[in-house]
Legacy VTK file of the C-alpha trace (Angstrom):
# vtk DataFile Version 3.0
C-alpha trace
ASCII
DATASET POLYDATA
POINTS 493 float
-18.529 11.751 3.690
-21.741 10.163 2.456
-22.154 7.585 0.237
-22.818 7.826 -3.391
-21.904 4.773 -4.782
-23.374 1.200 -4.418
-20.505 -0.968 -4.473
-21.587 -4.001 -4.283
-24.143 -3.805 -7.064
-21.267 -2.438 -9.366
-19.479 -5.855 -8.397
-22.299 -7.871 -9.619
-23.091 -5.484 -13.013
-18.890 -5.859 -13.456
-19.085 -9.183 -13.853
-21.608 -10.455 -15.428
-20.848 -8.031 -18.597
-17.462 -9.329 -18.437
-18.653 -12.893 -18.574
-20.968 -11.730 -21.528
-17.810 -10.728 -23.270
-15.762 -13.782 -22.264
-19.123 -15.838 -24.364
-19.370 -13.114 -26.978
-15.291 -14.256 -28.100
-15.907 -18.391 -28.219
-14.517 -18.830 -24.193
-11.200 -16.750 -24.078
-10.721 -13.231 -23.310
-7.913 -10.682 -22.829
-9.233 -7.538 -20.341
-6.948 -4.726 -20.677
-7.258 -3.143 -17.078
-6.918 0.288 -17.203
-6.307 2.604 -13.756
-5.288 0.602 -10.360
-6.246 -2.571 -9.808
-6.093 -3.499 -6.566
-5.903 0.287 -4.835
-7.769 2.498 -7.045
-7.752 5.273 -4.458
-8.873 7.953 -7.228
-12.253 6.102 -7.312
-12.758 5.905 -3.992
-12.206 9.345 -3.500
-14.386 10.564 -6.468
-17.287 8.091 -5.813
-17.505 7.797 -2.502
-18.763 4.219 -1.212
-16.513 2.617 -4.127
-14.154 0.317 -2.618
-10.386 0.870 -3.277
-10.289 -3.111 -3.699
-13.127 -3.011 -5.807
-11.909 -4.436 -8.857
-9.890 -7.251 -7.288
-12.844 -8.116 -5.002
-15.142 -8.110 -8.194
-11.976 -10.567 -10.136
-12.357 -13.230 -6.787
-15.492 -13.470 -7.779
-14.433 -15.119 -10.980
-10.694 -16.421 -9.687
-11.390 -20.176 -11.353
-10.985 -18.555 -14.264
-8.775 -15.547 -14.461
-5.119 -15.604 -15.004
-3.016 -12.138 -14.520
-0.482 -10.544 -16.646
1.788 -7.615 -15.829
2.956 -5.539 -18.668
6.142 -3.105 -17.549
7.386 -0.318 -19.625
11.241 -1.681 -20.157
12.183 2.852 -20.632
10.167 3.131 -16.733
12.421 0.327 -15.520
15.092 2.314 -17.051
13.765 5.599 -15.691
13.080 4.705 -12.269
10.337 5.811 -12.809
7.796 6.123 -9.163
4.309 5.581 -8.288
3.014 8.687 -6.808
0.118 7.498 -4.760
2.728 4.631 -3.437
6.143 6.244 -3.318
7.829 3.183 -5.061
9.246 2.675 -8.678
7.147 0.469 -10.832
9.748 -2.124 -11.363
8.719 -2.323 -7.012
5.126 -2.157 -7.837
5.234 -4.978 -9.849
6.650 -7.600 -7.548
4.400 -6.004 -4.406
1.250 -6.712 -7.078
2.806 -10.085 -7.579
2.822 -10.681 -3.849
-1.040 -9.305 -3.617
-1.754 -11.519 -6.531
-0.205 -14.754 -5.193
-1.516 -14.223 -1.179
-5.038 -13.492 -2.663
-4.714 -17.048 -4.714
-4.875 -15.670 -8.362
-2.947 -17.339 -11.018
0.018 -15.340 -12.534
0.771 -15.894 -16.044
4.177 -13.507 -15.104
5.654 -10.394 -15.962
5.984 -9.188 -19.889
8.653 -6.328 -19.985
7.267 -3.950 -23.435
9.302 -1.784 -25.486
12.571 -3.942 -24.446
15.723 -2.461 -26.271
19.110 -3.811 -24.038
18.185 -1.297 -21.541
20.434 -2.235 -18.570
18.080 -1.596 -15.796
15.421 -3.872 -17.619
17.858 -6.757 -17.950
18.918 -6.789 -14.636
14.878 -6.102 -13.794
14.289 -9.747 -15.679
17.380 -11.428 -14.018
15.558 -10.389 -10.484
12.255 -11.599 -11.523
13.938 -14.960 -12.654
15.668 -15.747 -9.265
12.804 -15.249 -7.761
10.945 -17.621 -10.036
8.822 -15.337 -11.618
8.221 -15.566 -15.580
9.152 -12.989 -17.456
8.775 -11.941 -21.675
10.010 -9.564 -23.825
8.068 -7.228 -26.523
9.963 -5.306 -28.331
9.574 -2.175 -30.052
8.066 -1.945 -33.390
9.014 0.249 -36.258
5.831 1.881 -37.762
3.609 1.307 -34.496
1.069 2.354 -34.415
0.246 3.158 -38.043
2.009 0.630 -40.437
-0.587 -2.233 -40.031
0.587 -4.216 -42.041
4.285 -4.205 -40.682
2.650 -4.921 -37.114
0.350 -7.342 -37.773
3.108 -9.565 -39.274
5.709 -11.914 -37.959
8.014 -9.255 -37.723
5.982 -7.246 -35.705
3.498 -8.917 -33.209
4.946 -12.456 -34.238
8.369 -11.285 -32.908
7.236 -10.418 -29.562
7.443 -13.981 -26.677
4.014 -15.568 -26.481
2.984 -16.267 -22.884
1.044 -19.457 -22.549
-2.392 -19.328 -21.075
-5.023 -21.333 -19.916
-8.018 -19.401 -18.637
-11.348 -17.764 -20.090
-10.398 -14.600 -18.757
-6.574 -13.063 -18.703
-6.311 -9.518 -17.174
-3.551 -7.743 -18.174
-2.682 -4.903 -15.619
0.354 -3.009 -15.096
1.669 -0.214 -12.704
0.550 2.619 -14.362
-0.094 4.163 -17.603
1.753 3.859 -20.572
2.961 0.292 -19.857
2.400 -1.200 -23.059
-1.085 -3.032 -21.818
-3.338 -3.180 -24.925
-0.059 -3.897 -27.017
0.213 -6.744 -24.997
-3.556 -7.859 -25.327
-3.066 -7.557 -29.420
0.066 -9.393 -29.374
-1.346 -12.122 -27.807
-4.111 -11.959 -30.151
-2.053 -12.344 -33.003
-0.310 -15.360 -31.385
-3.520 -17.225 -30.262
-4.839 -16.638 -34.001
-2.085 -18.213 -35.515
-2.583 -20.910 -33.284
-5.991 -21.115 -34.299
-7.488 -19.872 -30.812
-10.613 -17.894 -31.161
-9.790 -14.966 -28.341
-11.217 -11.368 -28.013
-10.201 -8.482 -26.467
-11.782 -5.727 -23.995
-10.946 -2.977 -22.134
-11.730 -2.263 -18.193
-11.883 1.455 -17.507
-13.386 3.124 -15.123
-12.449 6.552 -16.275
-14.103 8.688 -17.746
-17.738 7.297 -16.869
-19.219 6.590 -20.274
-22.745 7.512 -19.317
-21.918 10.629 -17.101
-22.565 13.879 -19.112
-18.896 15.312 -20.416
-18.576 17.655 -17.834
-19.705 16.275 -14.595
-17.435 16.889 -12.126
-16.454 12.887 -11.638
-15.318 13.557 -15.618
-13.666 16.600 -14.890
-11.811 14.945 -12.131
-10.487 12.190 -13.864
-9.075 14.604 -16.295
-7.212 16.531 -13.295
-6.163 13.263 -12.367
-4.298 12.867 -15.661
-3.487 16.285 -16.409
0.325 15.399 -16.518
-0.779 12.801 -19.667
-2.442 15.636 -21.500
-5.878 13.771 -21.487
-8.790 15.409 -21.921
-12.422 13.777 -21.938
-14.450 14.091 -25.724
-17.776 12.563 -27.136
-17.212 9.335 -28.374
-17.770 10.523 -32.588
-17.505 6.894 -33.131
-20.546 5.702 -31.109
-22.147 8.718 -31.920
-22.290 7.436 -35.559
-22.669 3.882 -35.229
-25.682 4.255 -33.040
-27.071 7.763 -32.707
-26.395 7.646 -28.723
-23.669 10.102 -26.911
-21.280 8.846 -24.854
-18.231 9.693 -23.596
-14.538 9.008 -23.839
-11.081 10.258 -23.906
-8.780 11.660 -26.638
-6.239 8.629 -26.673
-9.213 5.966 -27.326
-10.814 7.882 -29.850
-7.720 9.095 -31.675
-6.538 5.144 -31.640
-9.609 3.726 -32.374
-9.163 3.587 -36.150
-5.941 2.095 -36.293
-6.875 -0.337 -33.390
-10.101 -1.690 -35.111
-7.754 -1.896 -38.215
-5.492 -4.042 -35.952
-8.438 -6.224 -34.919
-10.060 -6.672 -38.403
-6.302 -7.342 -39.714
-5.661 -10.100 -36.685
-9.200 -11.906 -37.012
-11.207 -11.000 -40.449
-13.522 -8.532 -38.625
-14.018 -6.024 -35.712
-16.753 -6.663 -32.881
-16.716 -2.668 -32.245
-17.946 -0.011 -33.615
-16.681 2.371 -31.019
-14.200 3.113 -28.488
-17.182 2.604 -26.114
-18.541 -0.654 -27.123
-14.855 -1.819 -26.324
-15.198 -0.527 -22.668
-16.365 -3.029 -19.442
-17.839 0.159 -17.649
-20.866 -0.419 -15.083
-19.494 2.629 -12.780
-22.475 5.101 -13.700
-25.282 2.308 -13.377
-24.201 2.046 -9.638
-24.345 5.575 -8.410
-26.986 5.843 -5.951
-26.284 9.979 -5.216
-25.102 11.855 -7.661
-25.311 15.117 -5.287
-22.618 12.728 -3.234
-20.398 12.050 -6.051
-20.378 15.408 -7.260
-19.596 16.951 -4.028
-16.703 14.228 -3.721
-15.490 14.763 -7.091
-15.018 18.529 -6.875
-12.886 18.376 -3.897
-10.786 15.504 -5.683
-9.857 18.312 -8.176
-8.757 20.923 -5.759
-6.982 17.939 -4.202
-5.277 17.592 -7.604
-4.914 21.414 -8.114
-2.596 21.971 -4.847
-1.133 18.572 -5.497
0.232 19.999 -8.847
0.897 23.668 -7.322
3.053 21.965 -4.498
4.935 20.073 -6.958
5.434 22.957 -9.075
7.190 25.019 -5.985
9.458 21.965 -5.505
10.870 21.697 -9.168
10.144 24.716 -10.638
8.047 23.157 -13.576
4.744 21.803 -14.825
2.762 25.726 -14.474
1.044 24.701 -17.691
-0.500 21.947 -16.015
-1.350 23.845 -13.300
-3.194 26.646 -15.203
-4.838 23.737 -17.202
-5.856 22.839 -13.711
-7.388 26.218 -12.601
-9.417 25.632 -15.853
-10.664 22.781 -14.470
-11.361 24.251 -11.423
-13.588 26.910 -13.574
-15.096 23.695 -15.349
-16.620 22.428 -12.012
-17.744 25.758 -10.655
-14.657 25.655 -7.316
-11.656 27.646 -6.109
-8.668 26.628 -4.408
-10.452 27.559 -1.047
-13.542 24.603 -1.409
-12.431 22.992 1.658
-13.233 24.980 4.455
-10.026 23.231 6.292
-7.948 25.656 4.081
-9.622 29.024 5.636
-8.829 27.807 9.135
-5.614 26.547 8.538
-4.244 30.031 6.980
-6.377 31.725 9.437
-4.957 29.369 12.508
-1.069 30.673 10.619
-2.132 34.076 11.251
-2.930 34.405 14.455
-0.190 32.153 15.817
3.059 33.179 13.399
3.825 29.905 12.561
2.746 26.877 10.266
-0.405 25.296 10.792
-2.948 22.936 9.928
-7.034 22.253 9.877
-9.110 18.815 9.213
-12.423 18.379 8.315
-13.875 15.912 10.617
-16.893 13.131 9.670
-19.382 15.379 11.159
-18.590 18.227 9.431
-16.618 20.069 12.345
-13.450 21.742 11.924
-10.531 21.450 13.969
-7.006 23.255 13.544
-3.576 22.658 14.889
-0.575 24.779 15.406
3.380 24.209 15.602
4.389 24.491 19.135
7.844 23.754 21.088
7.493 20.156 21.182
5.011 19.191 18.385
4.897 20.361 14.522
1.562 21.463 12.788
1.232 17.815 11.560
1.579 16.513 15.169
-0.198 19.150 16.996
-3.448 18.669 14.089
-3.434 14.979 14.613
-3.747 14.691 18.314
-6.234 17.410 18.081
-8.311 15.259 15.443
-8.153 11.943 17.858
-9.602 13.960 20.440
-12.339 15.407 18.129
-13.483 12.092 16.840
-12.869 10.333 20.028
-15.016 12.979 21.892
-12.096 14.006 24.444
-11.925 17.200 25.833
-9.713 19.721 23.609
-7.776 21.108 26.753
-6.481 17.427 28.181
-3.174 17.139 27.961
-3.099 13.630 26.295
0.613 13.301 25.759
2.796 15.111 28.575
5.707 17.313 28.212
7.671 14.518 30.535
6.138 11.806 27.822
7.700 13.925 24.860
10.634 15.703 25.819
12.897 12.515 25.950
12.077 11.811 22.499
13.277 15.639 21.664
16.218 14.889 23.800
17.258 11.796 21.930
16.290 13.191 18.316
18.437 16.200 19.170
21.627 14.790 21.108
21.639 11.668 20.022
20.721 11.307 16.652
21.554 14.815 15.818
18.828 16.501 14.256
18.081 20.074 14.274
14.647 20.164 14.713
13.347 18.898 18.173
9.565 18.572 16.994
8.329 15.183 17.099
6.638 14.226 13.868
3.290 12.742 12.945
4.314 9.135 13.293
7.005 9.665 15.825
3.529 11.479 17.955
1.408 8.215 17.303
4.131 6.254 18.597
4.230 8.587 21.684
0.279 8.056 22.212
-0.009 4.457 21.366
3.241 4.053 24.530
1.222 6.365 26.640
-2.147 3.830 25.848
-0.462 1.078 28.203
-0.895 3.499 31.327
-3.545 6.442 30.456
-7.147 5.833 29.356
-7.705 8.921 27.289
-4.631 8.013 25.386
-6.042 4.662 24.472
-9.527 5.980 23.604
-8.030 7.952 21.122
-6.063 5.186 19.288
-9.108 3.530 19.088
-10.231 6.127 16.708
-7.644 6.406 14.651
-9.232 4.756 11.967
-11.875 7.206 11.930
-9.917 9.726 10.642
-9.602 7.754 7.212
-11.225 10.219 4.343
-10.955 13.328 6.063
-9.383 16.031 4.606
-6.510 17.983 6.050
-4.698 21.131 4.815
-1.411 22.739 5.878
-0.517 26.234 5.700
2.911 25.152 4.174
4.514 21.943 2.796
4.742 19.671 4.947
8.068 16.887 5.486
7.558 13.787 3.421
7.602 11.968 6.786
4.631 13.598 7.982
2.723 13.544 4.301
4.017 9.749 4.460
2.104 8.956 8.034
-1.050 11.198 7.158
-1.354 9.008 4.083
-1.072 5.839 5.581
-3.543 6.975 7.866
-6.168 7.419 4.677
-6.261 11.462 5.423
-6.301 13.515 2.258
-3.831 16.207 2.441
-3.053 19.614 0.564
-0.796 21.873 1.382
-0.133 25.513 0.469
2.466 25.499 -2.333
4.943 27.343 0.336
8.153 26.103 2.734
8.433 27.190 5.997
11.430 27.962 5.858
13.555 30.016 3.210
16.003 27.314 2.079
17.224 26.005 -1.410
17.169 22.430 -0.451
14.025 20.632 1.790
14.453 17.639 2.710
LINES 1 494
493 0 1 2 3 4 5 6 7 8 9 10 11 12 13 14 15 16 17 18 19 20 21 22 23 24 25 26 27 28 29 30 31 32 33 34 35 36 37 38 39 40 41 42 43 44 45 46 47 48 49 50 51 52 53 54 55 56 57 58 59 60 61 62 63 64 65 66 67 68 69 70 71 72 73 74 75 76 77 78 79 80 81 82 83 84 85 86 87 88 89 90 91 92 93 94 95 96 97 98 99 100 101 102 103 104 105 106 107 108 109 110 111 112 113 114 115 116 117 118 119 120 121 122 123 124 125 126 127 128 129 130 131 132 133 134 135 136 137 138 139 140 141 142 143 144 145 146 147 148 149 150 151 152 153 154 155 156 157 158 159 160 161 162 163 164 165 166 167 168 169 170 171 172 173 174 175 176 177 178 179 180 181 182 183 184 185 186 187 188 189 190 191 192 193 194 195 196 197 198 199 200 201 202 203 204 205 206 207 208 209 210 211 212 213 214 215 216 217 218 219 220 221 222 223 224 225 226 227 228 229 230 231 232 233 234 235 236 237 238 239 240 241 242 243 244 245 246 247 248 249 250 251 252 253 254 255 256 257 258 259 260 261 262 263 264 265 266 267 268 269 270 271 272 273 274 275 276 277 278 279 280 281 282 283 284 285 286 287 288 289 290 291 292 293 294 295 296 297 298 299 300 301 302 303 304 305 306 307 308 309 310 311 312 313 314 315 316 317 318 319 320 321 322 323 324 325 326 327 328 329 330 331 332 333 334 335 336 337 338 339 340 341 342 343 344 345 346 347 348 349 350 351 352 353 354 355 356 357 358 359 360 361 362 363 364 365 366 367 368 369 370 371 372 373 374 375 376 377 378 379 380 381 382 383 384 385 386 387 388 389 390 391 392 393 394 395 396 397 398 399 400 401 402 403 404 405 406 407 408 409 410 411 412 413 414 415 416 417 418 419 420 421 422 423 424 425 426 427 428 429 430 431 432 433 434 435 436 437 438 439 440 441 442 443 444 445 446 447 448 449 450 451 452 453 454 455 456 457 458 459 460 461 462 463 464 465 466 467 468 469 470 471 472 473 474 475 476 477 478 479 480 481 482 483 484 485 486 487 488 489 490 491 492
């Protein structure tokens, strides 16, 4: 739980390099923004003291002269495809981003829709966005990409994609996840502005991997588990090795593009400013760890984070074991096991001794508390009240919440709205407690600590309901859960 990162220095470094680029291209620059923008949990997890709103706070800091883009992948629109960390499709993510955008007084340039090709759910996507007066462009696919330079740096390539009009130094292009069509979208526009006769550059904002780290520190390693379902893997930059006898590091897509993309760029405007995947990188993450004992610590657990993340998944479809054996080699990499989290011990232990599901949390301070599934309250319940009264510094044996405060609830879940399971779940527990608050004092102390449960870590002896998993992450806990259900079914819920 200690800090390793100083986040508001990395602000500062942030942006003045990106102002140095925004000079470096005549006044107008398009920043390809790679990972999440506004709620880049991975980096707060793996570099503990980072901000999740990092990025956005460091882009205020600049707002006179940033304008946003959002590229969407017109095949995710098509796919439905869903944010993991959020639990909504992209085509979702991009108006809630709009909304974040717009409240936090950014300009919006609007939404450009890539690899458009009639697909249904895209059209109707850009019919939406234009009710609700949002712009929206198309780019369409192009045959030959990425190779066929010529073909793409031509009015039938880039020049057929719609131009969107800007008027800042600085346009961020973002999107809801990977493979969205971002830098496409930067070059197009570069193409555009150049046959306007706009001198523009480009740059990319990624925080992962850490250029500077050595290849396989765990923050490195961790960014790879992170994207183990893209097939990434983290490589010395040859590139920047070459140009400048210094080694840095990257990842396979950036290098294996590189070529082609400076080929773009010389093709577009005459020349290429880079040398290297690297030199095209905005990347001040490793000048702004203050303890890298922290960091590594934090980033090990983020891969056994990822590890049953992928192992859970795995039970519920019934694919993806390469990815988790390429996981388990991971694991290897950064010198863990699957049991690094001491909450995992106590939770299977806490399973054993009481016969049925169960759950542990590692508190701030290091302690470890467990909790069971009883008549009225399921493992997720039981381990959260438990965890109020550990941070909150209540006495384990109070009896917080009442069997006459819970059993209506049961009652009505059971006879009224028919479910088959009396157990009152995580949120349906807080609601219980923050009722009970009006009328008991110990109830009320321990909402007031809620919050301090934010970055623990939590493990369940089997998977848990997506309602509870839903409320824990709300809440900021980390959660893993042993790829097992508690019950021998073929469908869960």
């Amino acid at each position: 739980m200690r800090n390793g990162f100083d986040n508001d220095k990395y602000i500062a470094l942030q942006a003045e390099h990106i102002r140095s680029r925004i000079e470096q291209f005549g006044g107008k620059l398009y920043l390809e923004f790679g990972g999440k923008l506004f709620d880049d949990y991975h980096a707060a997890r793996v570099l503990p003291g980072f901000e999740p709103d990092s990025k956005i706070r460091m882009l205020k800091s600049l707002a006179d002269d940033v304008e946003i883009i959002i590229a969407i992948n017109a095949n995710d629109i098509e796919k439905s495809k869903v944010r993991g960390d959020l639990g909504i499709t992209y085509d979702e993510d991009v108006l809630r981003l709009m909304d974040i955008f717009r409240t936090m007084g950014f300009a919006t340039s609007g939404v450009v829709i890539t690899h458009y090709a009639n697909q249904p759910s895209a059209g109707a996507f850009r019919k939406r966005l234009d009710s609700l007066g949002i712009k929206s462009y198309l780019h369409y696919p192009i045959a030959g990409y990425p190779y066929d330079i010529d073909h793409i740096v031509s009015d039938e390539g880039y020049g057929r994609n719609e131009y969107v009009e800007t008027t800042r130094p600085l346009v961020v292009v973002t999107a809801p996840g990977p493979g969205s069509g971002k830098m496409a979208t930067c070059l197009s526009q570069l193409y555009h502005e150049h046959t306007r006769g706009v001198e523009a550059g480009y740059a990319k904002y990624e925080t992962f991997p850490v250029w500077n780290l050595p290849l396989k520190h765990p923050v490195n390693i961790a960014y790879e588990a992170a994207t183990v379902d893209l097939d990434d893997a983290n490589t010395i930059d040859p590139f920047h090795l070459e140009a400048y006898g210094e080694t840095t590091v990257n990842y396979n897509r950036d290098v294996e593009i590189f070529p082609v993309l400076k080929a773009m760029l010389e093709s577009i405007s005459g020349e290429s400013p880079y040398q290297s995947p690297t030199d095209m990188g905005v990347n001040m993450a490793g000048n702004a760890i203050v303890d890298d004992d922290a960091v590594r610590d934090a980033a090990k657990m983020e891969i056994v984070r990822r590890y049953f993340q992928t192992a859970v998944e795995v039970k519920r479809t019934g694919i993806g074991h390469e990815r988790l054996e390429r996981l388990e080699l991971l694991m290897n990499q950064a010198g863990v096991n699957a049991s690094l989290s001491p909450a995992r011990s106590a939770a299977l232990l806490k399973e054993e001794t009481t016969g049925g599901p169960a759950g542990a949390m590692v508190l701030p301070d290091g302690s470890v508390v467990t909790g069971k599934t009883s008549a009225l309250l399921g493992a997720a319940s039981s381990l959260l009240m438990n965890a109020l009264k550990g941070v909150a510094g209540v006495d384990d044996d109070k009896d917080v919440l009442s069997d006459e405060a819970i059993t209506p609830i049961c009652r009505l879940k059971t006879q009224q709205l028919r479910s088959r399971n009396p157990r009152l779940h995580s949120d349906e527990t807080l609601i219980a407690l923050s009722i009970s608050s009006a009328t008991d004092e110990a109830a009320a102390k321990l909402i007031e600590h809620v919050e301090d449960l934010r970055g623990c870590d939590a493990f369940f002896s089997v998977i848990l309901s997506a309602t509870d998993e839903k409320l824990y992450r709300t809440l900021g806990i980390n959660v893993c859960c042993e790829p097992k259900y508690e019950q021998h079914r073929y469908y869960h819920k």
